[in-house]
DSSP file (Angstrom, degrees, kcal/mol; ACC not computed):
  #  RESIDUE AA STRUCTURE BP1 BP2  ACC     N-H-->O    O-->H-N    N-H-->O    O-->H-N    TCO  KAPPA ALPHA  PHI   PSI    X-CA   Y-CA   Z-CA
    1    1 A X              0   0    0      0, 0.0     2,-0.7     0, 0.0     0, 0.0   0.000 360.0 360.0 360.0 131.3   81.7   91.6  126.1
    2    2 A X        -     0   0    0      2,-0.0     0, 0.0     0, 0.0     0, 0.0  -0.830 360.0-128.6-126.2 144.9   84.9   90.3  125.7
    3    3 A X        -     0   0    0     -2,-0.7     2,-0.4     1,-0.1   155,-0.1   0.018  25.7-107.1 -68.0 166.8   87.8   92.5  123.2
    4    4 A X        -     0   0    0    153,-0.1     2,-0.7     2,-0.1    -1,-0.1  -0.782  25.9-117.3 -97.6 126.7   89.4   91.4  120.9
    5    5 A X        -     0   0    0     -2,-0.4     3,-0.2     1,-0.1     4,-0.1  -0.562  42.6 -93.2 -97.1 136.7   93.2   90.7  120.9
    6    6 A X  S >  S+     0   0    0     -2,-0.7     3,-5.0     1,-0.4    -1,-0.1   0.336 113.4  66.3  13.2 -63.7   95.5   92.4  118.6
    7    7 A X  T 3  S+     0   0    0      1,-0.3    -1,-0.4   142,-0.1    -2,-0.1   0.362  94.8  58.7 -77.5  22.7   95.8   90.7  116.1
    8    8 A X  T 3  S+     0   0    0     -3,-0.2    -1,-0.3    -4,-0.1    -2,-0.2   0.269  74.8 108.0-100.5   8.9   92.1   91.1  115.0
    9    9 A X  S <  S-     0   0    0     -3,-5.0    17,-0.1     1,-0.1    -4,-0.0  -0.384  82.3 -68.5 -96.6-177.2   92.3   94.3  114.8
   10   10 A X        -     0   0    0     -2,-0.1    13,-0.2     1,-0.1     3,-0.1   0.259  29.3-147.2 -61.6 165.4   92.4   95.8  110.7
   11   11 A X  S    S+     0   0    0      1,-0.2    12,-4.5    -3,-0.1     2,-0.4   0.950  79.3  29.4 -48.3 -59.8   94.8   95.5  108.1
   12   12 A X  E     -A   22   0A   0     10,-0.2     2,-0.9     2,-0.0    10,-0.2  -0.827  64.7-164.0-120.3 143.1   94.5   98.0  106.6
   13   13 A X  E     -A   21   0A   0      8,-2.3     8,-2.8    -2,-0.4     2,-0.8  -0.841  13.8-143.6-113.5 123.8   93.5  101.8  107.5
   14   14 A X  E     +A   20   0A   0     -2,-0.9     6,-0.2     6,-0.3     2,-0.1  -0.763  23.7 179.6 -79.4 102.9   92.5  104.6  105.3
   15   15 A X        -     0   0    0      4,-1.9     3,-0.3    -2,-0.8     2,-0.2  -0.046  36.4 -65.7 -80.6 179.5   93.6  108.4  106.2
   16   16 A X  S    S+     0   0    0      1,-0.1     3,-0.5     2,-0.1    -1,-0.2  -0.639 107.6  26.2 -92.6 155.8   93.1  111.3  104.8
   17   17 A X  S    S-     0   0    0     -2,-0.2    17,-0.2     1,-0.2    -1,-0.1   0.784 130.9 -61.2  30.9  65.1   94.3  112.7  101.6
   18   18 A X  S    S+     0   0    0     -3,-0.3     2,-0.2     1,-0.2    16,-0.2   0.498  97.7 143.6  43.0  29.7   94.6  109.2  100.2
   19   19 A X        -     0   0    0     -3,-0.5    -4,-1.9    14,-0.1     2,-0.5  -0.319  28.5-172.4 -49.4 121.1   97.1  108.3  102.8
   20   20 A X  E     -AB  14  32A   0     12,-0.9    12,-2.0    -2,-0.2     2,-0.4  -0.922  15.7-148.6-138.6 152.0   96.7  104.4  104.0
   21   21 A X  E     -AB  13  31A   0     -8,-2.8    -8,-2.3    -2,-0.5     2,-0.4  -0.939  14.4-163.3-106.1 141.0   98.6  102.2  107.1
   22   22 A X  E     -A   12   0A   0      8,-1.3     2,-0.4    -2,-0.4     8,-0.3  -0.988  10.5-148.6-111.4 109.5   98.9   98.7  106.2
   23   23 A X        +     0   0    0    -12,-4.5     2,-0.3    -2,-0.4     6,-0.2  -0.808  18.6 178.4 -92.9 131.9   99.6   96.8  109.2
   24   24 A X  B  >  +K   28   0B   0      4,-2.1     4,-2.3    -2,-0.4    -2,-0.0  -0.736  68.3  21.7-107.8 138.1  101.7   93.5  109.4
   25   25 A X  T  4 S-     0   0    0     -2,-0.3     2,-1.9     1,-0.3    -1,-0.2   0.735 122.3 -78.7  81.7  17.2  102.7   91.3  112.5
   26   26 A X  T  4 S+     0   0    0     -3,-0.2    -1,-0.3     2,-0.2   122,-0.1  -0.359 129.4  23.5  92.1 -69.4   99.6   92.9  114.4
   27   27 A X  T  4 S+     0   0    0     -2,-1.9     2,-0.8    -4,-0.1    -2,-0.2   0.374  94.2 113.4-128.8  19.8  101.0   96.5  115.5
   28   28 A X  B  <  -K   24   0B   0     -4,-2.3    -4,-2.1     2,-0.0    -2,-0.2  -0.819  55.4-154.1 -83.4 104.0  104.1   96.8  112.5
   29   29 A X        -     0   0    0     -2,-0.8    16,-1.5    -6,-0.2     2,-0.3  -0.288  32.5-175.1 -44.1 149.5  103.2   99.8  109.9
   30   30 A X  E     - C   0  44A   0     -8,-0.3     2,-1.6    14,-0.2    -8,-1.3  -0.886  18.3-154.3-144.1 111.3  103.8  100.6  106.7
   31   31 A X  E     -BC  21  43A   0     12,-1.1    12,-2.2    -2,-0.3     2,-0.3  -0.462  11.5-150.0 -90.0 115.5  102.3  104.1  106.2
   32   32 A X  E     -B   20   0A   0    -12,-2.0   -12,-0.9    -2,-1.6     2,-0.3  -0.791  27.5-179.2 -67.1 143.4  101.5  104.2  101.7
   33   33 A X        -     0   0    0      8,-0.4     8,-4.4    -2,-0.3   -14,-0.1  -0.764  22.1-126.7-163.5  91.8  101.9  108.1  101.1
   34   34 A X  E     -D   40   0A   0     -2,-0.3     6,-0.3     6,-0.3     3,-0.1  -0.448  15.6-165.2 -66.0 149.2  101.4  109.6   97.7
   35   35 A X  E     -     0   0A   0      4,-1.8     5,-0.2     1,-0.5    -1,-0.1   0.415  36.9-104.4-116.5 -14.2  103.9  111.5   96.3
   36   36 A X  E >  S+D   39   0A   0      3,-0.6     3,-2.1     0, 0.0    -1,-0.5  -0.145  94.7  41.3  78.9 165.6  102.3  113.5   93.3
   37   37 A X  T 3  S-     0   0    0      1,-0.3    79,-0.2    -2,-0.1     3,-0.1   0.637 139.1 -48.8 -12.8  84.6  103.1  112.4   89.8
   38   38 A X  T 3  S+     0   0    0      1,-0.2    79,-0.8    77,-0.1    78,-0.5   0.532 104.2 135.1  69.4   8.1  102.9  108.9   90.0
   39   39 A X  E <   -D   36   0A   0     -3,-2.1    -4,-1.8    76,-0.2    -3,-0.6  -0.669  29.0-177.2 -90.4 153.0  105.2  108.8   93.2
   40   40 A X  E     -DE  34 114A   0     74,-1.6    74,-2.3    -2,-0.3     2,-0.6  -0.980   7.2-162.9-117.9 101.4  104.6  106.8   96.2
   41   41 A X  E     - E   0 113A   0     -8,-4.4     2,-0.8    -2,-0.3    -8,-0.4  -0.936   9.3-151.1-113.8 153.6  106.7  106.9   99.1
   42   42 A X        -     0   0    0     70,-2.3     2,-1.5    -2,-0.6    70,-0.2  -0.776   2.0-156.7 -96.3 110.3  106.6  104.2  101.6
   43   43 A X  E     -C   31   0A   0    -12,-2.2   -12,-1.1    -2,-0.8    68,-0.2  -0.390  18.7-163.7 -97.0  85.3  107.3  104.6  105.3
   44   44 A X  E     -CF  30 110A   0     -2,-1.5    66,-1.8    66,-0.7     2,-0.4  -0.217  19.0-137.5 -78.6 147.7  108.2  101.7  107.0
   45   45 A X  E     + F   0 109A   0    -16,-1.5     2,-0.2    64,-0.2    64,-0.2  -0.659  35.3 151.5 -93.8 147.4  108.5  100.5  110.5
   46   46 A X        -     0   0    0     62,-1.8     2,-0.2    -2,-0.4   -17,-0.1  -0.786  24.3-156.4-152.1 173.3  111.8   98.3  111.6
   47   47 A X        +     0   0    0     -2,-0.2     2,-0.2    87,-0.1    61,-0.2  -0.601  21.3 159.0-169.2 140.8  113.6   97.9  115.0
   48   48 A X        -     0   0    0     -2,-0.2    59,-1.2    59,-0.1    90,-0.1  -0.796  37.6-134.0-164.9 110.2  117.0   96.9  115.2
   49   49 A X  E     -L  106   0C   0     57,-0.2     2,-0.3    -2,-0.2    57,-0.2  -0.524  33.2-153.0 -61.5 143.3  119.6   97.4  118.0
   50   50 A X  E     -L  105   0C   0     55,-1.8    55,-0.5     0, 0.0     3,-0.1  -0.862  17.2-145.0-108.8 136.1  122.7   98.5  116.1
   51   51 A X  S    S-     0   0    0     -2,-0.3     2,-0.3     1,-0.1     3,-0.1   0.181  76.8 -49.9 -82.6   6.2  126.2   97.9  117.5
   52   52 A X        -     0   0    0     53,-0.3    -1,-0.1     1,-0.1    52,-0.0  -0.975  63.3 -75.5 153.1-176.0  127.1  101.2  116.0
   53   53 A X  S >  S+     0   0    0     -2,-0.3     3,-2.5    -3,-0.1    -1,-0.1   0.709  76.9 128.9-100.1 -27.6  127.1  103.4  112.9
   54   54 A X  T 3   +     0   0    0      1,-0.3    -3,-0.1    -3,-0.1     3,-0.1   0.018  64.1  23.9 -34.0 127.7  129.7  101.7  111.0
   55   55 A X  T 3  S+     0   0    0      1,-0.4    -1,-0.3    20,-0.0     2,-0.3  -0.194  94.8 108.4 118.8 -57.7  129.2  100.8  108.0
   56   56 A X    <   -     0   0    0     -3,-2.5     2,-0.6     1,-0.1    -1,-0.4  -0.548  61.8-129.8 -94.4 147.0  126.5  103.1  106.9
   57   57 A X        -     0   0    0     -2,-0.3    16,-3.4    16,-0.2     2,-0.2  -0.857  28.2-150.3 -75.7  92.8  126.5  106.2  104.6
   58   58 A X  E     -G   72   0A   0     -2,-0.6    14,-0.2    14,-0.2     3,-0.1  -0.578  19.6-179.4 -91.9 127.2  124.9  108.8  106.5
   59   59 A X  E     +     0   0A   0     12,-1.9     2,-0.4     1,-0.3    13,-0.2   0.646  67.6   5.2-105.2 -20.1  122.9  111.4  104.3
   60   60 A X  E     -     0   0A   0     11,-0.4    11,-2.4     2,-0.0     2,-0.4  -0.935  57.7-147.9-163.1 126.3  121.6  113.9  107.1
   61   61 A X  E     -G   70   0A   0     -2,-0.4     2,-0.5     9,-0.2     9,-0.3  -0.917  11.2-172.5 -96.2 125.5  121.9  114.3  110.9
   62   62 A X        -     0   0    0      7,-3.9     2,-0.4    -2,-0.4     7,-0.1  -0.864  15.6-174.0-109.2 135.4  118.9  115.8  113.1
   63   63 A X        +     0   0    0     -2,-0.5     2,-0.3     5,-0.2     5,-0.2  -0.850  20.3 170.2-153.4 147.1  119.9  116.4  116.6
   64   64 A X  B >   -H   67   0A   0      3,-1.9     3,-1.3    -2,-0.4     2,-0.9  -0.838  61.1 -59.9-142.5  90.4  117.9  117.5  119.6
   65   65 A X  T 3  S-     0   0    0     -2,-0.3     3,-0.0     1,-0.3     0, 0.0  -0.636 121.7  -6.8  66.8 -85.1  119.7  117.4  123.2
   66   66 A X  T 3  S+     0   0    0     -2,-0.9    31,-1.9    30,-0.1     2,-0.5   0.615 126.3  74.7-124.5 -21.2  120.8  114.0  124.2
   67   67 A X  E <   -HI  64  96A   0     -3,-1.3    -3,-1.9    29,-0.2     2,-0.4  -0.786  54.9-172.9 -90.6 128.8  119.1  112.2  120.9
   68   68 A X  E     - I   0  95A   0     27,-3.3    27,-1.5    -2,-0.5     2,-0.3  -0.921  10.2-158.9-106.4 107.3  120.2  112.1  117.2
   69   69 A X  E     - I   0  94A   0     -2,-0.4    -7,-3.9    25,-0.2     2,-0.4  -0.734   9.6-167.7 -98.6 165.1  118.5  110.8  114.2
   70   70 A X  E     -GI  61  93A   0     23,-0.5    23,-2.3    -2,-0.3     2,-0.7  -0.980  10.2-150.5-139.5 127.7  120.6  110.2  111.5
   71   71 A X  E     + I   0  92A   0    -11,-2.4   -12,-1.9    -2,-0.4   -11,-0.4  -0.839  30.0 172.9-110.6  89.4  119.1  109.5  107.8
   72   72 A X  E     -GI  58  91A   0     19,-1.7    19,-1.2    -2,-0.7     2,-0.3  -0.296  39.4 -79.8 -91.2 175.7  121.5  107.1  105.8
   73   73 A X  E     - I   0  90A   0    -16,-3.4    17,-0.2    17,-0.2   -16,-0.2  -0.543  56.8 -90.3 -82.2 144.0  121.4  105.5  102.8
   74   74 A X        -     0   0    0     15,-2.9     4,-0.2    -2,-0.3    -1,-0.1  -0.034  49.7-116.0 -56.4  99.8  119.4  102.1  102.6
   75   75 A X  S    S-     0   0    0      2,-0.1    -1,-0.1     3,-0.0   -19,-0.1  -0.138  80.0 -20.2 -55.5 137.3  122.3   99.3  103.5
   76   76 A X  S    S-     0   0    0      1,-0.1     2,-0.8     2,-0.0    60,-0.0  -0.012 118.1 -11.7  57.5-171.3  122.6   97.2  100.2
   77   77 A X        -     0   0    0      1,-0.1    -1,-0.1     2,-0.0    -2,-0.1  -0.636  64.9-130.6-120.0 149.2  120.0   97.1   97.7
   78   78 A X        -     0   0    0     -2,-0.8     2,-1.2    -4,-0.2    -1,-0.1   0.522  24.9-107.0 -42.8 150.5  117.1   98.3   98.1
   79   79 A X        -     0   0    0     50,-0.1    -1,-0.2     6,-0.1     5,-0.1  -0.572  33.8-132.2 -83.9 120.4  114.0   96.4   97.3
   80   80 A X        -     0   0    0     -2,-1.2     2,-0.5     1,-0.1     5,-0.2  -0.353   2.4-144.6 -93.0 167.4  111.6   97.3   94.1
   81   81 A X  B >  S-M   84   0D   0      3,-2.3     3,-2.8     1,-0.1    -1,-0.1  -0.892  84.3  -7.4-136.9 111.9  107.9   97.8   93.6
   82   82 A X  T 3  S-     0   0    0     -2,-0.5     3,-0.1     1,-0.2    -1,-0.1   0.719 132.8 -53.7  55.8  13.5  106.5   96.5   90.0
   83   83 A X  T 3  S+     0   0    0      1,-0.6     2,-0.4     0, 0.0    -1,-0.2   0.374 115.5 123.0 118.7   8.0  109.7   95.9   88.9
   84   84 A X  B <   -M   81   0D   0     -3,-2.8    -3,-2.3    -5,-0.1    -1,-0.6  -0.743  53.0-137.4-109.0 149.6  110.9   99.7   89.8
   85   85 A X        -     0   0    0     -2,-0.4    30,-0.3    -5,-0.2     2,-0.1  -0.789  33.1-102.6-108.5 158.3  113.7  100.6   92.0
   86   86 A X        -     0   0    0     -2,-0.2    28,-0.2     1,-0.2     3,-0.2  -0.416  12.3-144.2 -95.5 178.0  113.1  103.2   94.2
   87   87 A X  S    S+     0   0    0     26,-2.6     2,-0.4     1,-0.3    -1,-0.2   0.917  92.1  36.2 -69.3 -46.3  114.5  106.8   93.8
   88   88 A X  E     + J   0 113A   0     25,-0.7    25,-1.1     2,-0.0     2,-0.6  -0.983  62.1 171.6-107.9  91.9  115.0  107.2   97.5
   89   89 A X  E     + J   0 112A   0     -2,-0.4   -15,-2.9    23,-0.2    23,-0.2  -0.765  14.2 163.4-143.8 102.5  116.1  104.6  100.0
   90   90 A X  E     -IJ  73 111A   0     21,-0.8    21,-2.7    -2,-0.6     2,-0.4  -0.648  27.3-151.7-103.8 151.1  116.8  105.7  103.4
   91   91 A X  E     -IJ  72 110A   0    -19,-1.2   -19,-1.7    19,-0.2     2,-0.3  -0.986  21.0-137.8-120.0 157.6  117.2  104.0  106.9
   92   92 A X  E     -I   71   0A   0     17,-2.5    16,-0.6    -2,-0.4    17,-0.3  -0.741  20.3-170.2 -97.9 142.4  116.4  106.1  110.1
   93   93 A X  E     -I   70   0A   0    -23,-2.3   -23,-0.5    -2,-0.3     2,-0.4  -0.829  10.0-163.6-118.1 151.4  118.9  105.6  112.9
   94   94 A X  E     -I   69   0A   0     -2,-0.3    12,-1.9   -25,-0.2     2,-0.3  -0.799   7.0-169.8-144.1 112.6  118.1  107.0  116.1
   95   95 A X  E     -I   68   0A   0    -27,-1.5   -27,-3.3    -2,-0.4    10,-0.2  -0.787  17.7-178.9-111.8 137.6  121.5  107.1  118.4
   96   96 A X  E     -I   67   0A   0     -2,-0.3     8,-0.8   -29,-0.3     2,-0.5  -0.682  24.3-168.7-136.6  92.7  120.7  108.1  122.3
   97   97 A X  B     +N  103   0E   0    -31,-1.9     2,-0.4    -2,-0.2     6,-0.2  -0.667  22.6 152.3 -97.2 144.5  122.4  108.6  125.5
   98   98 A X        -     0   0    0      4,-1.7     4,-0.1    -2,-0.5    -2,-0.0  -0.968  47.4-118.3-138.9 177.9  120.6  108.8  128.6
   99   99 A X  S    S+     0   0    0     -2,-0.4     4,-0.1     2,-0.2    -2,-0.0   0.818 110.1  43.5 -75.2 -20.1  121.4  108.1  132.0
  100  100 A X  S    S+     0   0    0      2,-0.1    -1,-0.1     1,-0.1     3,-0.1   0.921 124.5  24.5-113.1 -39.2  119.2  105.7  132.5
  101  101 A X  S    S-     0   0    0      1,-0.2     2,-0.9    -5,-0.1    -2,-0.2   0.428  99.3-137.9 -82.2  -0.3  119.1  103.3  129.2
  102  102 A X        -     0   0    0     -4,-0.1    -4,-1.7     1,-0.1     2,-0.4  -0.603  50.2 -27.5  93.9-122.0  122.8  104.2  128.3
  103  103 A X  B    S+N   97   0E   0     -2,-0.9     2,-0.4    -6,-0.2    -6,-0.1  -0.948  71.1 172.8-146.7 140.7  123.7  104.9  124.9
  104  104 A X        -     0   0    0     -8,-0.8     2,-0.4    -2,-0.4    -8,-0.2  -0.812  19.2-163.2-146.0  99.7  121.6  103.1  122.2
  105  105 A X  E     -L   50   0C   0    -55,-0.5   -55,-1.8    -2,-0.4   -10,-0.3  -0.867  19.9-173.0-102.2 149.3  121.5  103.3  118.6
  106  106 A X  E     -L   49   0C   0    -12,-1.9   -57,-0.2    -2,-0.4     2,-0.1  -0.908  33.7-135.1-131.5  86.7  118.5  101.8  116.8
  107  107 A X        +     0   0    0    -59,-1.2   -14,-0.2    -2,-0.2   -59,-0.1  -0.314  37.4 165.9 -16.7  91.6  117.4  101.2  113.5
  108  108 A X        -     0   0    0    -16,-0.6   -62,-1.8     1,-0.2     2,-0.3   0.871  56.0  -3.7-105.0 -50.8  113.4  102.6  113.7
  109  109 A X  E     -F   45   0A   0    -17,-0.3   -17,-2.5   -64,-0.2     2,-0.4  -0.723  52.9-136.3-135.9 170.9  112.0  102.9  109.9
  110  110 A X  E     -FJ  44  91A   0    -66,-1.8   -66,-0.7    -2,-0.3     2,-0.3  -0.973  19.9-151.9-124.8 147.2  113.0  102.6  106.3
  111  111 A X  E     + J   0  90A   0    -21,-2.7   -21,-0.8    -2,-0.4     2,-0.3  -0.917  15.6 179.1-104.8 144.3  111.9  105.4  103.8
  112  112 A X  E     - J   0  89A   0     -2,-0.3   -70,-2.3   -23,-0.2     2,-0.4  -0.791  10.8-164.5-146.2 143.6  111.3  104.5   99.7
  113  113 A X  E     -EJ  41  88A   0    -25,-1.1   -26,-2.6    -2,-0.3   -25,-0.7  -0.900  12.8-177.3-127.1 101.6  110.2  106.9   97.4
  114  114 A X  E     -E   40   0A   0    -74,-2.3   -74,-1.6    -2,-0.4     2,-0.4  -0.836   4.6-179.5-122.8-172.9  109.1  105.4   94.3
  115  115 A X        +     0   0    0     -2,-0.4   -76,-0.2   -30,-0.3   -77,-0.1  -0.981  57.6  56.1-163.3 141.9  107.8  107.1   91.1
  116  116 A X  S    S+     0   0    0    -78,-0.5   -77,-0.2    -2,-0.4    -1,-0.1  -0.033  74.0 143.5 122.8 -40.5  106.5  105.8   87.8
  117  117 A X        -     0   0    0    -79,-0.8    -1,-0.4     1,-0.1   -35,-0.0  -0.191  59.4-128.4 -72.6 157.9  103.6  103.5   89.3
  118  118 A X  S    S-     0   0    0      2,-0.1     2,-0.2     1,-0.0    -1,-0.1   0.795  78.1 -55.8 -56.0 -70.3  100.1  102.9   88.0
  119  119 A X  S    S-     0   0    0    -81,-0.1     2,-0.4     1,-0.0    -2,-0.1  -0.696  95.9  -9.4-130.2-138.0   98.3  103.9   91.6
  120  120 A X        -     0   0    0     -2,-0.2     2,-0.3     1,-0.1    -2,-0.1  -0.597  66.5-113.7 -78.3 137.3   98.7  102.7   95.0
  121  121 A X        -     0   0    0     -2,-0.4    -1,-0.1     1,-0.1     5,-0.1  -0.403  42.5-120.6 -18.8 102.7  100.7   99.8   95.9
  122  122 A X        -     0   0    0     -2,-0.3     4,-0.2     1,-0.1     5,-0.1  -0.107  29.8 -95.4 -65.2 174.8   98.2   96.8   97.4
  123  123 A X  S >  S+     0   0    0      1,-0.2     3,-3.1     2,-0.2     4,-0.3   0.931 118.5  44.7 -55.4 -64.0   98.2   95.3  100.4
  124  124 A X  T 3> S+     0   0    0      1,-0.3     4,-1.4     2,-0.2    -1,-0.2   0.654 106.5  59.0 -55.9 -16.5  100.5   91.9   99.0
  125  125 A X  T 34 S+     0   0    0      1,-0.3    -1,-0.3     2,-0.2    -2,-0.2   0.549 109.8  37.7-110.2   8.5  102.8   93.8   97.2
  126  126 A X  T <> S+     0   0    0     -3,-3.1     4,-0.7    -4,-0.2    -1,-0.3   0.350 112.4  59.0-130.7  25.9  104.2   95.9  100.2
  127  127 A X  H  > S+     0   0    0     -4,-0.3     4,-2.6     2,-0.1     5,-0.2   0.673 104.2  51.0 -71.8 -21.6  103.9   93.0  102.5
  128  128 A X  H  < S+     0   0    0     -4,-1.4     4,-0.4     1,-0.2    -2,-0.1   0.819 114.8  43.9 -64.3 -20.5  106.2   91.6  100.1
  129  129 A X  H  > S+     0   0    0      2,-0.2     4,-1.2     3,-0.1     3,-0.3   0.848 114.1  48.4 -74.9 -46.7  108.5   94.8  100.5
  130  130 A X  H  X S+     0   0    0     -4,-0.7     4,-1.2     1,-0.2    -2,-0.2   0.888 107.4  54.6 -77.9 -31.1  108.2   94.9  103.9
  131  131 A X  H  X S+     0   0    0     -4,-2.6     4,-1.3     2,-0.3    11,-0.3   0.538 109.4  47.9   3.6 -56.8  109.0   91.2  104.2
  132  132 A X  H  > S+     0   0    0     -4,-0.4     4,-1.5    -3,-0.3    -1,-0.2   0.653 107.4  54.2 -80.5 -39.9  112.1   91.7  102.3
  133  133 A X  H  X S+     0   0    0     -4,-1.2     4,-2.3     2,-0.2     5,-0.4   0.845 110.2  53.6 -96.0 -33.5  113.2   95.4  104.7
  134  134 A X  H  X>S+     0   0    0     -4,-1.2     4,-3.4     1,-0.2     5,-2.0   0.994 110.7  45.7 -64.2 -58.0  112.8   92.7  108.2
  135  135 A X  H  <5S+     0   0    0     -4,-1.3    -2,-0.2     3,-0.2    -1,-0.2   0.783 118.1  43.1 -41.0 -45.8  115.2   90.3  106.3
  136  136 A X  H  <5S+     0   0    0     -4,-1.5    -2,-0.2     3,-0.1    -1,-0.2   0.996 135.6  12.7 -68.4 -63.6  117.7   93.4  105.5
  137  137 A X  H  <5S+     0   0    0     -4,-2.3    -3,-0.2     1,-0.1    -2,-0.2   0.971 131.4  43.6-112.0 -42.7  117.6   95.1  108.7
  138  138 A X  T  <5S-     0   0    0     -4,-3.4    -3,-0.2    -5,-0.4    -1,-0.1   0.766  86.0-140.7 -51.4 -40.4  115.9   92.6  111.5
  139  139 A X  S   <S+     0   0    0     -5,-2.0     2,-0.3     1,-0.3    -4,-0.2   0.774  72.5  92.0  79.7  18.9  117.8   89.6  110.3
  140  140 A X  S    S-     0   0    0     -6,-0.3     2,-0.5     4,-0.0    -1,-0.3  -0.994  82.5-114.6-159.1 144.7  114.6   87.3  110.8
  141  141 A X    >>  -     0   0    0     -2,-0.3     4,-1.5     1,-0.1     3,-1.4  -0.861  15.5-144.4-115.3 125.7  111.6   86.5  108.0
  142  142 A X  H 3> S+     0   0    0     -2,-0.5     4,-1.1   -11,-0.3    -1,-0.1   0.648 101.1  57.6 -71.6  -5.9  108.5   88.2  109.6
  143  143 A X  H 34 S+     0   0    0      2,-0.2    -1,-0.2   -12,-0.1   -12,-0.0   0.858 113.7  29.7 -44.2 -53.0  107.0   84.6  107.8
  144  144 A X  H <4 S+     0   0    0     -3,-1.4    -2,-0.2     1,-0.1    -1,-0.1   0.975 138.7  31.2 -74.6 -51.0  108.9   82.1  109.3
  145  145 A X  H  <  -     0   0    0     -4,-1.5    -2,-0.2     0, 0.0    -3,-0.2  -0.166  68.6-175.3 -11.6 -32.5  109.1   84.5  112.6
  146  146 A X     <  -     0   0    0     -4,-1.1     2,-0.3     1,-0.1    -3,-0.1   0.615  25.3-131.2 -11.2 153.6  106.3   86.7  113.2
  147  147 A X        -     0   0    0   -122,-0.1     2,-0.2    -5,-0.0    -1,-0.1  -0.908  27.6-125.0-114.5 156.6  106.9   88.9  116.1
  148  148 A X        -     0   0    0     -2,-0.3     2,-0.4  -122,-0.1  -122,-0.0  -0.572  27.1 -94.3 -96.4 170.6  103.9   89.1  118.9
  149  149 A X        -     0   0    0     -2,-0.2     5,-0.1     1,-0.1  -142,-0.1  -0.715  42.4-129.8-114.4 104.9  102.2   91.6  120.0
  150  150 A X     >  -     0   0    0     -2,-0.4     4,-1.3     1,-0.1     3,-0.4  -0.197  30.4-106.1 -84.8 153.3  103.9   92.8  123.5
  151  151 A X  T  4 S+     0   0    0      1,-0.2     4,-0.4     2,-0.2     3,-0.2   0.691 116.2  59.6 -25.1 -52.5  101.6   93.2  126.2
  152  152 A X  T >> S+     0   0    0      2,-0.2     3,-2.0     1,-0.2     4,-1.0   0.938 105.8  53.0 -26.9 -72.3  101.6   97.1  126.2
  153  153 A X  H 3> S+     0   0    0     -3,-0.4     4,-0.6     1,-0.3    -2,-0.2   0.511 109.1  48.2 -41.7 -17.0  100.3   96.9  122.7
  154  154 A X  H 3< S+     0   0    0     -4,-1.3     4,-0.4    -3,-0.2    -1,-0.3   0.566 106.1  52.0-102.7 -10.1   97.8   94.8  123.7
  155  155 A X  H <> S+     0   0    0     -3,-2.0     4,-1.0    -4,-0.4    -2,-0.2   0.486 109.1  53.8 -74.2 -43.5   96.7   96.8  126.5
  156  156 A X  H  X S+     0   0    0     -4,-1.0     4,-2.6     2,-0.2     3,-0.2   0.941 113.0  49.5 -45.8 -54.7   96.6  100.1  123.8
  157  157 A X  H  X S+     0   0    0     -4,-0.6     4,-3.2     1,-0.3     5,-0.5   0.894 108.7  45.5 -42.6 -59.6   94.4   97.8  121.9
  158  158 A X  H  4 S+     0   0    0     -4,-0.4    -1,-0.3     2,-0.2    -2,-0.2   0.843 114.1  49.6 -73.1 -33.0   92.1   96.7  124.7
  159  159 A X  H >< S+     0   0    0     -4,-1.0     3,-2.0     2,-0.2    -2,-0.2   0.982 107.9  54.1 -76.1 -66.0   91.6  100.6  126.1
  160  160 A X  H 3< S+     0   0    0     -4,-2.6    -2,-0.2     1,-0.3    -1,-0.2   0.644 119.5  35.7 -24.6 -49.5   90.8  102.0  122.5
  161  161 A X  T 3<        0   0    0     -4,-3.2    -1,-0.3     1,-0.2    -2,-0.2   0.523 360.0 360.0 -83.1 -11.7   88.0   99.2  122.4
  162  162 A X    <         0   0    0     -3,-2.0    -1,-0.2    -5,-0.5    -2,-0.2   0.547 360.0 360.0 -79.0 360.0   87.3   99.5  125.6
């Protein structure tokens, strides 16, 4: 029997308590999260080596031994959903020293919180969001661009099924 490689596996997933992951590019998330009264937030997945913190408005600092995440505000503006902008738009930073990678801060997820919509967001209309957050923080359109699926991930892939 022979598995199937990454990129077949689904779009979309359904959780519990009407939670859903929509996956893009093969193994990129975007977790849908309702919010109560008409809110949404959307938790997106990014990666982006950062040359530094400069620049950004930092709204909260988490820190835990050698690692720090830091929750700024979303550089520039933010993208909207049904024609709403959202209430909330953070990016997660994750600044690190170790001994052995060095010191590395990283651009991991974007948060927006919006509020006011009709139900859940579909599938097209937060790839078009998410689409939009590669361009902002990746610098490359996951259209033109697509990132593959690194070997690991494909390896995940292959045990689960396996």
């Amino acid at each position: 029997m022979s598995v199937p490689p990454a990129a077949e596996q689904p779009e979309i997933v359904e959780a519990e308590m009407g939670v859903a992951e929509y996956w893009y590019e093969t193994f990129r998330r975007v977790l849908v999260i309702p919010a109560g009264n008409g809110c949404v937030l959307l938790s997106v997945d990014v990666y982006s080596k950062l040359d530094g913190l400069e620049g950004l408005e930092i709204l909260e600092v988490v820190e835990s031994g050698r690692v720090k995440v830091y929750y700024a505000r979303y550089p520039g503006k933010p993208p909207s959903l049904d024609s709403l902008e959202p209430v909330k738009a953070e990016l997660v930073v994750v600044e690190a020293l170790n001994p052995d990678v060095g010191h590395r801060v990283e651009a991991v997820n974007v948060r927006l919180l919006y509020c006011g919509l009709k139900g859940k967001p579909g599938y097209q209309e937060v790839w078009s969001i998410y689409r939009r957050i590669v361009v902002d923080i990746e610098g490359r359109d996951p259209e033109k661009s697509p990132l593959r699926p690194p070997e690991l991930v494909e390896r995940v892939y292959r045990y689960r099924l396996g």
